[in-house]
C-alpha positions as a printed NumPy array, in Angstrom:
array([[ 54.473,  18.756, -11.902],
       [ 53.201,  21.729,  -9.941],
       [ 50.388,  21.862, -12.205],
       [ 49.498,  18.203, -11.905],
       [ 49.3  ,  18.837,  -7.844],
       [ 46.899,  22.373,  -8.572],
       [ 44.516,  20.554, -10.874],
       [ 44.593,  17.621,  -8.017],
       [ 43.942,  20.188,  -5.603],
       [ 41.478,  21.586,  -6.978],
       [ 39.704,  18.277,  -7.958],
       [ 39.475,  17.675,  -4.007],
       [ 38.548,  20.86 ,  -2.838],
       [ 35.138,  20.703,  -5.305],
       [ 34.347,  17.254,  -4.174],
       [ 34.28 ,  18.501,  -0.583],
       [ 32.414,  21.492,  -1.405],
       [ 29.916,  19.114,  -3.322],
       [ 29.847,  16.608,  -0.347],
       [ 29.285,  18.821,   2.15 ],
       [ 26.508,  20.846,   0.043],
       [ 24.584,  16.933,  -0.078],
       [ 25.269,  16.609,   3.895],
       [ 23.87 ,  19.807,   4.063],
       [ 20.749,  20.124,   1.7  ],
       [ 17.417,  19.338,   3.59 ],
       [ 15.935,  16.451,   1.89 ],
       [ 12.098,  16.06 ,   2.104],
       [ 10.709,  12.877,   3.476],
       [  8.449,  11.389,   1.632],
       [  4.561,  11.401,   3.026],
       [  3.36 ,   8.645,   5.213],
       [  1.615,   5.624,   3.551],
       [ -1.901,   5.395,   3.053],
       [ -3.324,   2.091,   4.523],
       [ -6.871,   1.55 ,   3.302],
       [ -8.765,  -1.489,   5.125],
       [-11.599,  -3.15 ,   4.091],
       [-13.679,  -5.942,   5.903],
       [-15.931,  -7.959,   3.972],
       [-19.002, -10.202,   4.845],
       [-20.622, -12.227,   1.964],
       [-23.639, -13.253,   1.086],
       [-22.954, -16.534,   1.922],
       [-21.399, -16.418,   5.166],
       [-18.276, -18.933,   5.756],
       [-18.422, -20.186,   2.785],
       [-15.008, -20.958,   1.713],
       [-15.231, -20.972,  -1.98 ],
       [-16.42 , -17.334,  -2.037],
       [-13.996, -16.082,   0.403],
       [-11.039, -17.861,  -1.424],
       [-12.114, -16.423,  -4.8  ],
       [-11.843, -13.136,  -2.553],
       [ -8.808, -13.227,  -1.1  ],
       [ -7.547, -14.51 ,  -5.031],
       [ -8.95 , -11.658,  -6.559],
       [ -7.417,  -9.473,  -4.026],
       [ -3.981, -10.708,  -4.845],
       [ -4.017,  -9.406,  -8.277],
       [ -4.804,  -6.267,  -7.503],
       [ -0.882,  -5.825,  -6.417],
       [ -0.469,  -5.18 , -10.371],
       [ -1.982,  -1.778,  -9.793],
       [  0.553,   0.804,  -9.513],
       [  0.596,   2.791,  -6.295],
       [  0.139,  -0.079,  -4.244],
       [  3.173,  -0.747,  -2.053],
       [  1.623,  -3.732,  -0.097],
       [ -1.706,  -6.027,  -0.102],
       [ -2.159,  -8.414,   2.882],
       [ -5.73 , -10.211,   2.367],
       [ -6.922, -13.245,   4.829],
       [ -9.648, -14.857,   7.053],
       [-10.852, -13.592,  10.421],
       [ -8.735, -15.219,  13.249],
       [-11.243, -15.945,  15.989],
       [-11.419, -14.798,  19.527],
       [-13.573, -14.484,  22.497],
       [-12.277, -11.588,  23.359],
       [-15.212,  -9.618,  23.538],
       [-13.594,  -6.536,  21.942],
       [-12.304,  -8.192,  19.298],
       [-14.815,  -8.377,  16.042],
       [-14.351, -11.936,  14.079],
       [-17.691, -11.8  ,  12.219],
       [-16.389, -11.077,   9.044],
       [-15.63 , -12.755,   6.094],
       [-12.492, -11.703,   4.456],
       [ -9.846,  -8.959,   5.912],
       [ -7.675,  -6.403,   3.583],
       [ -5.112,  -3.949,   4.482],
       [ -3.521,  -2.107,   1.514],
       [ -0.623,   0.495,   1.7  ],
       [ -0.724,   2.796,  -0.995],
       [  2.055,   5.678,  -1.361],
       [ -0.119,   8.569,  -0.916],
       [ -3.764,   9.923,  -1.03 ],
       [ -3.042,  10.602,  -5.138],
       [ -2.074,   6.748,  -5.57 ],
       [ -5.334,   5.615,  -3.801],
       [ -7.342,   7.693,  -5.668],
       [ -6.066,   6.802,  -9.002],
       [ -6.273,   2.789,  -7.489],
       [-10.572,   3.525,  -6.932],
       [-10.375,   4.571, -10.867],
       [ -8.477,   1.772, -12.068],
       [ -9.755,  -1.057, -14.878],
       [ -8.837,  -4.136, -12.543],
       [ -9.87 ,  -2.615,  -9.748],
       [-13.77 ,  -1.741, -11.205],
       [-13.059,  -5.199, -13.251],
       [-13.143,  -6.717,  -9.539],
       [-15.622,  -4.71 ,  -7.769],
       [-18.468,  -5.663, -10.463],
       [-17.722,  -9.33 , -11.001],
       [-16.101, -10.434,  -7.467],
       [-16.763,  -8.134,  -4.763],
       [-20.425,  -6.643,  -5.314],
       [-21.687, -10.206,  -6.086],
       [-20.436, -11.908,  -3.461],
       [-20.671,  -9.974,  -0.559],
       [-23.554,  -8.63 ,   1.693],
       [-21.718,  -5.766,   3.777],
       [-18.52 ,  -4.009,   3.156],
       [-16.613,  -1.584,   5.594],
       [-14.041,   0.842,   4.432],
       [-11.191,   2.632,   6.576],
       [ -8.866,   5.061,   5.371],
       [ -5.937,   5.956,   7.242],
       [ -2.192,   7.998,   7.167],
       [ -0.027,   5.453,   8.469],
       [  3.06 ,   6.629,  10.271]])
């Protein structure tokens, strides 16, 4: 019986130990997000056929690994004099880090899109790269 009680013991006193090395042990975060934005003007401008094919083509590039969130859409207008509403079609993209965006620029859907969707159909493209916090 005694023995059944020491091996108990024993059993607790390494899960502590174990549990209080985990509370202990410095975990590293992991880095901010990358959000790249792109604002696109076509050819064509307004026309909704081209900027729906866009914002389409957009949503498929979610299949690329890396990506942890695509939101694609239309200019919302203002008057606000600050505010810029002459584009076409809006993208923000989060990627995980600066390695996953790089491998996205190199990716087969991604060059797939750029030659038959976004270099025919638009006139102007702006690119921002950002760490997001």
């Amino acid at each position: 019986m005694i023995q059944k009680n020491n091996k108990f013991f024993h059993f607790f006193i390494l899960t502590l130990l174990t549990l209080t090395q985990l509370a202990c042990t410095k975990s590293t975060p992991p880095p901010p997000p990358i959000q790249h934005i792109i604002i696109c003007w076509l050819k064509s401008p307004g026309n909704t056929d081209q900027r729906q094919q866009l914002i389409d083509q957009t949503k498929k590039l979610k299949a690329i690994p890396g990506i942890k969130a695509i939101t694609v859409g239309q200019p919302l207008p203002s008057n606000r004099p600050i505010v810029d509403s002459s584009f076409d079609v809006g993208i923000v993209m989060a990627f995980a880090n600066q390695e996953a965006l790089e491998a996205y620029q190199k990716n087969p859907i991604h060059l797939k899109a750029l030659k038959e969707i976004l270099l025919p159909l638009t006139s102007k493209v702006l690119i921002y790269d950002f760490v997001g916090e």
